[in-house]
Backbone as CSV, one residue per row, in Angstrom:
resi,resn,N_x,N_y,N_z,CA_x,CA_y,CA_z,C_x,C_y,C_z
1,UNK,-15.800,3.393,-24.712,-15.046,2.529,-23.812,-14.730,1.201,-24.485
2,UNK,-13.314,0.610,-23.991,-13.091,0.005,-25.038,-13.599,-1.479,-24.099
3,UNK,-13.261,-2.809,-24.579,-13.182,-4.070,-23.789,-11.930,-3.932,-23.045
4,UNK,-12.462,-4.246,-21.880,-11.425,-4.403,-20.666,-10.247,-5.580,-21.027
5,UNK,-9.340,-5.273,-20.734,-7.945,-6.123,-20.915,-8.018,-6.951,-19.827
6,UNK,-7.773,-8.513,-19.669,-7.605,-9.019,-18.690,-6.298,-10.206,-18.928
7,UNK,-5.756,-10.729,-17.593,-4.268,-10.754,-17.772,-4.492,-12.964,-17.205
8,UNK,-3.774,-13.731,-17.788,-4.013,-14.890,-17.084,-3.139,-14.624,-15.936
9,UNK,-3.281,-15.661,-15.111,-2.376,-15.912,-14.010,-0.723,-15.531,-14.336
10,UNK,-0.222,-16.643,-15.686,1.072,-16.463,-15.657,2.255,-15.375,-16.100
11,UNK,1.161,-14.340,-16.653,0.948,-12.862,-17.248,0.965,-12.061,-16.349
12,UNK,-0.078,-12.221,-15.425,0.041,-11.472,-14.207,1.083,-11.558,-13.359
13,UNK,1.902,-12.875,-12.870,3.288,-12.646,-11.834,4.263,-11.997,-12.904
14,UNK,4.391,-12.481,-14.515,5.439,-11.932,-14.795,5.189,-10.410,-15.259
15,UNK,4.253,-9.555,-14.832,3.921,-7.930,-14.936,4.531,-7.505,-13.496
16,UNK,3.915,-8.609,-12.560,4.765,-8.193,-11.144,6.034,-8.691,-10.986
17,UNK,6.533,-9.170,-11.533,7.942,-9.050,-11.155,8.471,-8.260,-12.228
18,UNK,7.976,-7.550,-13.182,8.731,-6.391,-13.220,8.975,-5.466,-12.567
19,UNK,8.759,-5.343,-11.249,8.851,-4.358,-10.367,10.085,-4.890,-9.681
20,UNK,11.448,-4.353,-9.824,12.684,-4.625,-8.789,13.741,-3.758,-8.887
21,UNK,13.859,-3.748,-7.965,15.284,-2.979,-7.041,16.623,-3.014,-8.045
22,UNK,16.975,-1.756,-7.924,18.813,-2.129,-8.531,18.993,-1.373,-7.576
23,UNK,20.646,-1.600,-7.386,21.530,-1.195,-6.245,22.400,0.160,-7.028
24,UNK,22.324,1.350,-6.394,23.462,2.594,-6.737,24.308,2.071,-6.334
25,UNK,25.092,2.990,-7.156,26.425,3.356,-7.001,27.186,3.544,-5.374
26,UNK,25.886,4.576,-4.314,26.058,4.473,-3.229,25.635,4.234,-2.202
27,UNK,24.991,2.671,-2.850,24.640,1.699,-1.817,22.931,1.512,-1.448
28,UNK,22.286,2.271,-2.279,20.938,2.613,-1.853,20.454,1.683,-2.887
29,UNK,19.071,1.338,-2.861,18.231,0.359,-3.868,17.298,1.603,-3.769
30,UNK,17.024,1.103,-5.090,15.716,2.200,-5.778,14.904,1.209,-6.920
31,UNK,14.046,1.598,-6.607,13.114,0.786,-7.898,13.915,1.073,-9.504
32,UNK,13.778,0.230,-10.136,14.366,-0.042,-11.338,13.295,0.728,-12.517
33,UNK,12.106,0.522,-12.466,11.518,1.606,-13.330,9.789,1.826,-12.484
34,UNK,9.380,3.366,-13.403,8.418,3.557,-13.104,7.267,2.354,-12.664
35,UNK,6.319,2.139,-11.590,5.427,0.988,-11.485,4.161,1.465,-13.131
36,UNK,3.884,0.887,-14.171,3.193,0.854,-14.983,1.653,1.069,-15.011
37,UNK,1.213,1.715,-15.207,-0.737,1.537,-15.274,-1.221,-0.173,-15.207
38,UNK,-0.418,-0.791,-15.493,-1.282,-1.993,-15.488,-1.225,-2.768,-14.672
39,UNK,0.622,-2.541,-13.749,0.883,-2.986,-12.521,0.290,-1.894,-11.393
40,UNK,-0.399,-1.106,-11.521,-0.921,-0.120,-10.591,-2.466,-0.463,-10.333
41,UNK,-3.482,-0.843,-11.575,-4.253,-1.864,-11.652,-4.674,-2.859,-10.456
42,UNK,-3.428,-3.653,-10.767,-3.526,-4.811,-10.349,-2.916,-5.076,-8.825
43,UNK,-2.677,-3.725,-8.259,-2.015,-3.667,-7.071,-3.082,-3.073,-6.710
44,UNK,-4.518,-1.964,-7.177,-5.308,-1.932,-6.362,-6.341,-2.556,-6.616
45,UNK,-6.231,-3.564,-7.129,-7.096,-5.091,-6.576,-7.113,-5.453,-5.133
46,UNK,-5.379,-5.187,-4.738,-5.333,-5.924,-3.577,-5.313,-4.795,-1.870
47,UNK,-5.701,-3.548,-2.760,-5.948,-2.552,-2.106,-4.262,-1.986,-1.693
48,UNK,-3.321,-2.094,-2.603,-2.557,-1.607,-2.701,-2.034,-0.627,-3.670
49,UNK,-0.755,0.397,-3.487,-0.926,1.290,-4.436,0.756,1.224,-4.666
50,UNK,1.034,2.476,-5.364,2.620,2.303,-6.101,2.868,3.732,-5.042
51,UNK,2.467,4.148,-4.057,3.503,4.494,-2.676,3.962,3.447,-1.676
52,UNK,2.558,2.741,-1.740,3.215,1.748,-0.648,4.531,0.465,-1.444
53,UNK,4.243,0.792,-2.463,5.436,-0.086,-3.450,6.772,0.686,-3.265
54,UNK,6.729,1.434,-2.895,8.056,2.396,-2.543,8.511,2.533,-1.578
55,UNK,7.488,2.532,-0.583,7.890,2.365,0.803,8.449,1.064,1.135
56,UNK,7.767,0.000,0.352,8.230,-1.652,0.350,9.985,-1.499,-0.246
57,UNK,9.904,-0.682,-1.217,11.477,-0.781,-1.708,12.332,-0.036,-0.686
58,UNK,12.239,1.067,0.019,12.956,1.705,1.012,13.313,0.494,1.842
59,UNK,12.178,0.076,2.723,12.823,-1.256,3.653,13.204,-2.418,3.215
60,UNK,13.240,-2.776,2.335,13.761,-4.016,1.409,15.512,-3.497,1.521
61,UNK,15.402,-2.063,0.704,16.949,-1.623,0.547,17.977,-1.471,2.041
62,UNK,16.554,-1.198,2.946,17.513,-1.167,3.938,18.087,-2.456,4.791
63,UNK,17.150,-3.156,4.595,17.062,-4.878,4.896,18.566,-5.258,4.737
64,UNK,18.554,-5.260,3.170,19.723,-5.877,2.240,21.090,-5.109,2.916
65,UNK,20.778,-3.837,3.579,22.373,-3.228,3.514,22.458,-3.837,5.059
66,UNK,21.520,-3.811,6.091,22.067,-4.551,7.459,21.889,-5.790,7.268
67,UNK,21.388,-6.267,6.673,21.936,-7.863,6.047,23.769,-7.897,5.704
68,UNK,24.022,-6.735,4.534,25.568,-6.995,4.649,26.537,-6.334,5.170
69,UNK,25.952,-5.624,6.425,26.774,-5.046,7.215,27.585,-5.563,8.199
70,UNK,28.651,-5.904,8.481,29.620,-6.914,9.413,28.764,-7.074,10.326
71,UNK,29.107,-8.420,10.758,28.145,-8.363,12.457,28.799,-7.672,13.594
72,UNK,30.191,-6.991,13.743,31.214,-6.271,14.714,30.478,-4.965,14.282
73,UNK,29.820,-4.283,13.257,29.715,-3.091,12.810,28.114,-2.796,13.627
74,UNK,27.170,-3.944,13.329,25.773,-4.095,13.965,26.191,-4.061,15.245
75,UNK,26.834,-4.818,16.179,26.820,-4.532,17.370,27.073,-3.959,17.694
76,UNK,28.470,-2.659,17.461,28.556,-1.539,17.777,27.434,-0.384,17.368
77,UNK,26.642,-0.747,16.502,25.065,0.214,15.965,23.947,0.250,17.271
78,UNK,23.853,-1.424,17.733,23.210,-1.941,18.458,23.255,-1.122,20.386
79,UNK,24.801,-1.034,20.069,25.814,-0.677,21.648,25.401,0.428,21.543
80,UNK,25.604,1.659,20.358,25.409,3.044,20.751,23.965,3.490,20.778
81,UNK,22.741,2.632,20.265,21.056,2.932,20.388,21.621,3.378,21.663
82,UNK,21.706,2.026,22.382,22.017,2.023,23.915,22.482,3.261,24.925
83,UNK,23.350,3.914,24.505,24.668,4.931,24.737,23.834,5.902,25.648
84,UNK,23.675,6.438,26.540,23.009,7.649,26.768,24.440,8.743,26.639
85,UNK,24.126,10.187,26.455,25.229,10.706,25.847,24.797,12.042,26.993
């Protein structure tokens, strides 16, 4: 076993922010690359793992698209929840 690797503070945010979103072609966000062994590490420090990092990117992506969805387009989304059919 070798000596454990350990990361300073300013090492450590910039390992986590390698973790981000790009936008397809059709409109969806997907993580930009695999989460790493060392960012997987350090996410279950905090008793987190690289599913729930995915699940975080699903609602992030979906965030961003009703974020730029017209507000005439949301209220008609909003009107038909409503709709009984």
């Amino acid at each position: 076993p070798g000596k454990p690797n350990y990361l300073s503070v300013p090492s450590a945010l910039k390992e986590l922010e390698k973790i981000e979103l790009i936008r397809q072609p059709n409109g969806n966000y997907k993580l930009d690359h695999a989460v790493t062994a060392t960012q997987k590490v350090m996410l279950a420090a905090f008793g987190l793992d690289k599913e729930w990092i995915k699940a975080q990117a699903r609602q992030i992506g979906k965030d961003i698209q009703n974020a730029a969805m017209p507000e005439e387009q949301k209220d008609d989304d909003e009107d038909a929840e409503n709709e009984e059919y």
